[in-house]
C-alpha positions in Angstrom: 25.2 13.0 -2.6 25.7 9.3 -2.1 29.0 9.5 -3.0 29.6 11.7 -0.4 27.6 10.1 2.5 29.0 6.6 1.6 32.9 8.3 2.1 31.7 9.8 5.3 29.6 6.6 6.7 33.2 4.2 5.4 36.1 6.7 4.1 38.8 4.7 2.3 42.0 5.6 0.6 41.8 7.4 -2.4 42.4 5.1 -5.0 40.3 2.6 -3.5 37.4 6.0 -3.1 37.6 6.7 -6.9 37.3 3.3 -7.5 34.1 3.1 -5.1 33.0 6.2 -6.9 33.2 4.3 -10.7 31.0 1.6 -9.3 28.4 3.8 -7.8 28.3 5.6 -11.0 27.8 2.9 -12.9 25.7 1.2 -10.9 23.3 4.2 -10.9 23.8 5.3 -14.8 22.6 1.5 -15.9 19.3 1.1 -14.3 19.2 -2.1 -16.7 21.8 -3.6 -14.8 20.5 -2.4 -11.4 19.7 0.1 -8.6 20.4 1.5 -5.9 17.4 1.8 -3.0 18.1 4.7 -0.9 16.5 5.0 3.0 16.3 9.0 4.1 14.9 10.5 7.2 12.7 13.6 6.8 14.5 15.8 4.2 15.4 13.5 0.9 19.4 14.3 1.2 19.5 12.8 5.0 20.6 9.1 4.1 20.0 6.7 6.4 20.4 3.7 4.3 21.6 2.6 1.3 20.7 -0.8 -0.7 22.6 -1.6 -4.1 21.3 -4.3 -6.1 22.6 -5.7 -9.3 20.7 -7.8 -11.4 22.4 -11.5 -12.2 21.5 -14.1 -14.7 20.8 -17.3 -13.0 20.4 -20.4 -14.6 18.8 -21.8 -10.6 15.8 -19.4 -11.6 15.8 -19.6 -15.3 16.0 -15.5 -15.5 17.4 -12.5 -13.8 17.8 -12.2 -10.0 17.6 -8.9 -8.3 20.7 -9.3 -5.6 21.6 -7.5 -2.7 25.1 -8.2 -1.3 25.8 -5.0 0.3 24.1 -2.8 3.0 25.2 0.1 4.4 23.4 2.1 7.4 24.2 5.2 8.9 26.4 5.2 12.0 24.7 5.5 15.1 21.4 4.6 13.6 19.4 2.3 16.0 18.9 -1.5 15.1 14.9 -0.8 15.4 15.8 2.1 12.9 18.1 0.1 10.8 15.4 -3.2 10.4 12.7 -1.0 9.3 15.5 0.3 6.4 15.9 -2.5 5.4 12.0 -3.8 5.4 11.5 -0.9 3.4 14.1 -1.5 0.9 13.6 -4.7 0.0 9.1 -3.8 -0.1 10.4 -1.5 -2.8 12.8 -3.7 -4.5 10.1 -6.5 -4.3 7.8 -3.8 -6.1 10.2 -2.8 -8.7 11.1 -6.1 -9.1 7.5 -7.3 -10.1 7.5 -4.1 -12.5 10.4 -4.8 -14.8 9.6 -9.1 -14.9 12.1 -10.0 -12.1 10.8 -13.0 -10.6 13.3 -13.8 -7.9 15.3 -11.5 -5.1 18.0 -12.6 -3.0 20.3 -11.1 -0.2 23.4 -12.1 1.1 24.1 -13.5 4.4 25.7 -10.7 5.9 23.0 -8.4 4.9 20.8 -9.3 7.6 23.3 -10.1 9.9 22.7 -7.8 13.1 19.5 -7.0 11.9 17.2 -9.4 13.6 17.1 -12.0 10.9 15.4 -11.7 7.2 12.9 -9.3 5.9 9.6 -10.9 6.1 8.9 -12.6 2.6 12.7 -14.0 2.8 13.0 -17.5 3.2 16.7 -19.8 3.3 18.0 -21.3 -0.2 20.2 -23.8 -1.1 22.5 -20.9 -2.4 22.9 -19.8 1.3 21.4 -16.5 0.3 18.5 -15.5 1.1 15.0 -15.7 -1.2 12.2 -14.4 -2.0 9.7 -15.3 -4.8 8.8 -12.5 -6.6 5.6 -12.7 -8.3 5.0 -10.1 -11.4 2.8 -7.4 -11.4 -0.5 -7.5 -13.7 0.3 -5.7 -17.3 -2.1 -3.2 -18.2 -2.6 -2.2 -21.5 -4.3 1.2 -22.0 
């Protein structure tokens, strides 16, 4: 399904499609590595948004970084529509991020760009990405 709404939402040559398509499938078969936060509308299969995030050893933060350098949004979705995707994304990526010991997230420039600026929690870093501090979730033994 993603695979299909990403080739209508930016259709490409097909070499360059199957190549897209290896990279979405592995993205998605090694949750270890990653994941991919999805933004739908009412019924589950209507995509508005789409968030991949890979997860990066970084020396800067002494552990693994959960980064965003893509995101994709539906044509003809609003900007209000589009920020609150994106706010939503990055809540849930900040809350699986806390689950699985990730202490750090960071989004590229051009993520935000056109979308009224950073999600709230996101602050400026030396990288020139953008940061926020991520801090884990209680364990709970039981």
């Amino acid at each position: 399904m993603l695979d299909a709404w990403l080739a209508a939402v930016r259709p490409l040559p097909v070499p360059a499609a199957r190549a897209r398509r290896l990279m979405l499938d592995e993205l998605l078969a090694q949750s270890g590595r990653g994941i991919c936060l999805i933004a739908h509308g009412p019924a589950p299969d209507d995509v508005l948004a789409c968030l991949p995030v890979a997860l990066v050893p970084s020396l800067g933060f002494a552990g693994l970084a959960a980064c965003a350098m893509e995101w994709w949004v539906r044509p003809g979705l609003s900007p209000a529509a589009g920020r609150d995707c994106l706010e939503r994304c990055c809540d849930t990526l900040a809350d699986w991020g806390r689950a699985h010991g990730i202490r750090h997230a960071l989004l590229a420039p051009g993520v935000v760009t056109g979308h009224g600026g950073p999600p709230p929690g996101f602050g400026p870093h030396g990288s020139g990405m953008w940061h926020r501090s991520l801090v884990p979730a209680a364990k709970v033994l039981g």
